[in-house]
N, C-alpha and C positions, 0 to 999 in steps of 0.2 A: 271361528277365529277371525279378528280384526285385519287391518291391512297392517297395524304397528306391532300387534305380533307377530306376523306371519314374516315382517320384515327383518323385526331381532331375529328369531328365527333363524333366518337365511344369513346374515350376520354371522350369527355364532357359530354355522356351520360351514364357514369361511373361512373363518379364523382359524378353527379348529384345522383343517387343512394346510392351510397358509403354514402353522406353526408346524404340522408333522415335516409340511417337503423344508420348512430351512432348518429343521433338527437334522434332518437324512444329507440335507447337500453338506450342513456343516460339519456331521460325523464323518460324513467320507471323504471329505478335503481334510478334516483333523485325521486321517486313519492314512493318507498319504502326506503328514508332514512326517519331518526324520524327528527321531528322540533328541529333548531337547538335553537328557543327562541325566542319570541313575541316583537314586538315594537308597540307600542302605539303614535300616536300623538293626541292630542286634542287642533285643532286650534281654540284660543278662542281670535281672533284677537281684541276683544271687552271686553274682561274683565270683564265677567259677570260670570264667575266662575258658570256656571248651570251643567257642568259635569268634571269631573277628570279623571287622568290616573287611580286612583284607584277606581271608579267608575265603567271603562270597568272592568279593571280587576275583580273586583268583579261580574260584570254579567255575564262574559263570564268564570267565576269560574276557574280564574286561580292562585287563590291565593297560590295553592300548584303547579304551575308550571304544571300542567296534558299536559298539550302542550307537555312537553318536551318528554313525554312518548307516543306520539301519532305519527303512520307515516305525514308522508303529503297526504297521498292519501284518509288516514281518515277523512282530515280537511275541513269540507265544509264549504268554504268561501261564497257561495251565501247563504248558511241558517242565519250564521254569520251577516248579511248584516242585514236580513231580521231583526233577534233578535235585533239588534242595533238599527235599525231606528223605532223600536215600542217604545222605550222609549220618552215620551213626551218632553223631554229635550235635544233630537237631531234633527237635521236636514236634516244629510246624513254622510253616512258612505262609507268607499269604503275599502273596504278587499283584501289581495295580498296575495299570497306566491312566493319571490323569488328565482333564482337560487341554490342562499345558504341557502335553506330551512330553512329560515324564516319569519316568517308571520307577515304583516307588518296592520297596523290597523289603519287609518287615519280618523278622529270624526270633521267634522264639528259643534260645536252646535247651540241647536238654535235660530233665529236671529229676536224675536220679533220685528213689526211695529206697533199695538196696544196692549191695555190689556182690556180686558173688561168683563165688571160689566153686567151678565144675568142671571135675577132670582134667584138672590141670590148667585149665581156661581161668580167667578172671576179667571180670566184667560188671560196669553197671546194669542197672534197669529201670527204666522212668514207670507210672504206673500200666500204659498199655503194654507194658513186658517190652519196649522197643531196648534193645540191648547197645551200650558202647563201650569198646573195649579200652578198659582199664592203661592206664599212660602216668606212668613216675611225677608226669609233668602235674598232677591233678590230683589232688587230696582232699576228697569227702567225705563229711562225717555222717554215714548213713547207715544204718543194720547192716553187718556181715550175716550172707547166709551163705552154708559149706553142704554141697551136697554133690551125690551124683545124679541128675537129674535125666529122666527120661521120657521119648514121647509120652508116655499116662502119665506121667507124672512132673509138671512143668513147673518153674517159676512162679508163672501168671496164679497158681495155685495159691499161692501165698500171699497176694496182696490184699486180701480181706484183713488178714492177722498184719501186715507190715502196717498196712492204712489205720488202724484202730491202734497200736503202738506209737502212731505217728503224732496222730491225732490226743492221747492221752498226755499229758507233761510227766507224770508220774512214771507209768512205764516206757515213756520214752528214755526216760535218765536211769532207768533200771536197767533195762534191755540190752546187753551188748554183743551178743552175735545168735544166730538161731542155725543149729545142723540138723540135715535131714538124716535120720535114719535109714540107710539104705538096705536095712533087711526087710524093715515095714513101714518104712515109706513116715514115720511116725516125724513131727515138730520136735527137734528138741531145743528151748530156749536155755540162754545161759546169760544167765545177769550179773550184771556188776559185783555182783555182793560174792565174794569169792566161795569155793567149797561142796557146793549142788548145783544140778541143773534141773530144770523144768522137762518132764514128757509131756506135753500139749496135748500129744494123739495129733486130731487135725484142726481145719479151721471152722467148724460146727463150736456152738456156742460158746464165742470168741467171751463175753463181756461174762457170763456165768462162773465161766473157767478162771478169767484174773480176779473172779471176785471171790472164789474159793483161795487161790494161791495168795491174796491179802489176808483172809483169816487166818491160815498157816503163818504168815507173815508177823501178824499182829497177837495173834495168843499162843501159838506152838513155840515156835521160834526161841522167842526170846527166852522160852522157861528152858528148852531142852538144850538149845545154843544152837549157833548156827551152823556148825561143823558138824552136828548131831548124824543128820542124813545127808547122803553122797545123790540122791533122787528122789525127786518130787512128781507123781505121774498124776495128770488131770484130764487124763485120757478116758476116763470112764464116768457115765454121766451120774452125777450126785455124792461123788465121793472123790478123798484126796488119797493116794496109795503111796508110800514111801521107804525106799530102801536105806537102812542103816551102814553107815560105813563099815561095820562088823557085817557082811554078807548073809551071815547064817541067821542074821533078823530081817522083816520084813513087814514093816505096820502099815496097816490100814490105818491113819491118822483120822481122817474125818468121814463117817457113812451117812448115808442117807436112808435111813428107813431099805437098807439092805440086808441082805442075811450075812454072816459071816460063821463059817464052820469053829465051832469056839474049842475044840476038844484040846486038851491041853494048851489054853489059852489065857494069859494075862491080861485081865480087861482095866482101864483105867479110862475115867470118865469124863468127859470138863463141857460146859457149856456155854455155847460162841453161837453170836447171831451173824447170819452170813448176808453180805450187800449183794446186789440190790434188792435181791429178793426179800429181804429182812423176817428171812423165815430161822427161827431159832428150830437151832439143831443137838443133838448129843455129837459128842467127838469123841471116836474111841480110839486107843492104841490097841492094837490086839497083833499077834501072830497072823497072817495068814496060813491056808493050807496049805500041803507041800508043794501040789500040781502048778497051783499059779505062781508058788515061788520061785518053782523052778522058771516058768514062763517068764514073768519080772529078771530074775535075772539072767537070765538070756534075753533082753533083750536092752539091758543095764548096760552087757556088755557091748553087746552091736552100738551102741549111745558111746560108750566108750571108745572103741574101734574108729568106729566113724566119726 
């Protein structure tokens, strides 16, 4: 090595120094100046007005400016964080202090996908299940779900099927409240279109299931009418099961390559290609047996009841 390299070199391993101790002297004289003043934002890109600038302000008790009187090295922005985001009415908070030692305060709030109706509770929930209770002052248009829900059996359980509702235009504008079955824990949807409701079962083949309940929609429907059946169950995989507002019937509307006990059985046939799978199918009305009729309805009821 030359003497002119050897001397950048040493140079650059000067500088390089030089700059760490005036970053360190200048952070710790910036870390004892006092806050030069707080800025708030609360992105409430939704207009649901659930939290204010003077909301924080009041919780983080700065109504008399106390920031102003506090260094920077005082100001715990992770504690901050934490106090913010326990308020039921946020969703994330993210806390700064800039160069020009001031503290910058950025409030997402939060961004309800259902609200629901448990045990007498009412309440929203954003998609982490983070829950805020329900206030006259605030009116959202989001899925009602009615359930009694319990430890095995939560909320958070449903946001597969809420988020794929949410996410569709089509069933979203269909969808208007979903209650949980609380004998068996079963989805029951209930859409806008008055007269039946949907048995879902669970959230296991969320996109299969609506795609069976549009071919009932688009070829059953409209020939038998839509007051025809009081239940539509798509709870069982490869088939549509449906109870008649007359009780003492009970059709297996659409099977799959299923057996079906036919003994004194009315078979009627029609053929319907079902989305996505665009696997053409037979679609039978038939009687079930008695044993699962009895089961279907008993469980018609509990849908009812609850």
């Amino acid at each position: 090595m030359n003497k002119k390299s050897l001397l950048w070199c040493i140079l650059s391993v000067l500088l390089v120094v030089y700059m760490v101790i005036a970053f360190t002297i200048t952070g710790n004289k910036a870390q004892q100046e006092l806050c030069k003043g707080v800025d708030i934002d609360v992105h409430d890109d939704m207009g649901l007005e659930f939290v204010t600038v003077e909301d924080i302000v009041h919780e983080i008790g700065n109504e008399n400016n106390k920031y102003l009187t506090m260094k920077v090295c005082d100001i715990n922005t992770h504690k901050l964080e934490n106090q913010l985001n326990a308020i039921d009415k946020i969703e994330r908070v993210n806390c700064v202090i800039y160069n020009n030692s001031r503290l910058k305060i950025d409030v997402m709030p939060l961004v309800p996908v259902a609200r629901v109706f448990n045990n007498g509770k009412s309440y929203y929930i954003n998609r982490e299940g983070k829950q805020m209770m329900a206030d006259p002052r605030y009116q959202v248009d989001v899925p009602i779900i009615v359930g009694k829900f319990k430890e095995q059996f939560k909320e958070l359980s449903i946001l597969p099927l809420l988020s794929y509702i949410k996410n569709d235009s089509t069933w979203n504008s269909l969808v208007s409240s979903i209650k949980i079955n609380s004998y068996n824990n079963d989805i029951i949807i209930v859409p806008m279109i008055k007269g039946h409701v949907i048995n879902f079962g669970d959230t296991t083949m969320i996109e299969n299931k609506f795609a069976r309940i549009k071919t009932i929609y688009k070829d059953v429907f409209p020939e038998k009418g839509w007051d025809y059946y009081d239940t539509i169950s798509v709870k069982w995989n490869g088939q549509v099961v449906a109870t008649r507002r007359k009780k003492h019937k009970i059709d297996r509307i659409a099977t799959f390559a299923d057996s079906i006990d036919e003994e004194e059985v009315e078979i009627e046939t029609m053929n319907v290609r079902v989305e996505p799978q665009a696997t053409t199918t037979s679609i039978k009305t038939a009687d079930v047996n008695s044993a699962e009729a009895k089961s279907l309805e008993k469980e018609n009821k509990q849908d009812k009841t609850n």
